[in-house]
N, C-alpha and C positions, 0 to 999 in steps of 0.2 A: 143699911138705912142711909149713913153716910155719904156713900156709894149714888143712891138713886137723886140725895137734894146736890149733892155737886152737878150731876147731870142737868135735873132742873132747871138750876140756877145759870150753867152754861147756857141753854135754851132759851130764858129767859131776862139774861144780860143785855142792858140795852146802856152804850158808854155815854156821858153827856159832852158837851163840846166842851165844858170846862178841863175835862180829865184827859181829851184830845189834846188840850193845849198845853197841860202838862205833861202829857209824856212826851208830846215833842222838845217841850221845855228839858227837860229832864236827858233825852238822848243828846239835843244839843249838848248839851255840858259834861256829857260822857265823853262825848267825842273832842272836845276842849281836854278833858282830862288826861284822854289817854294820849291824844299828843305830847304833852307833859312830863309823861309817869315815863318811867324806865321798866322791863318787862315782868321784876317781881313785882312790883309795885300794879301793871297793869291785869295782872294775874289777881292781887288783893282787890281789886274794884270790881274786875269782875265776878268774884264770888260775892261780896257786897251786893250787886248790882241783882244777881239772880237768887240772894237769901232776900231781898227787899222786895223782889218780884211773888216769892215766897209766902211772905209775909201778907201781902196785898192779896194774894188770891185767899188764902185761911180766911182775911177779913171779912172781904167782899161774901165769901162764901157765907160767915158765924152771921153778919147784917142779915143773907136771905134766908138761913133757916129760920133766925126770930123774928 
């Protein structure tokens, strides 16, 4: 069941320009960071980077099933 509303929900994803604006917001300052970071440290932001990606899809997801 799971399985079928992810589907769904990918199908029926439509982003708004607000959230456009922030993910470019958001990449910019990755890219700010990891100039900064030294390689463990760049290694740490990006596991960050993709459990917060994570996290964002579950939501988006738990918002369209209710």
């Amino acid at each position: 069941m799971r399985d079928y509303m992810k589907a769904l929900c990918y199908r029926f994803e439509t982003t708004s320009r607000r959230a456009e604006y922030l993910d470019r917001k958001i990449e910019r300052t990755y890219r700010q960071l990891t100039r900064l970071l030294d390689e463990p440290e760049r290694k740490l932001l990006l596991k960050m980077a993709d459990l917060e990606d994570a996290l964002r899809e579950e939501a988006c997801l738990n918002s369209f099933i209710s």
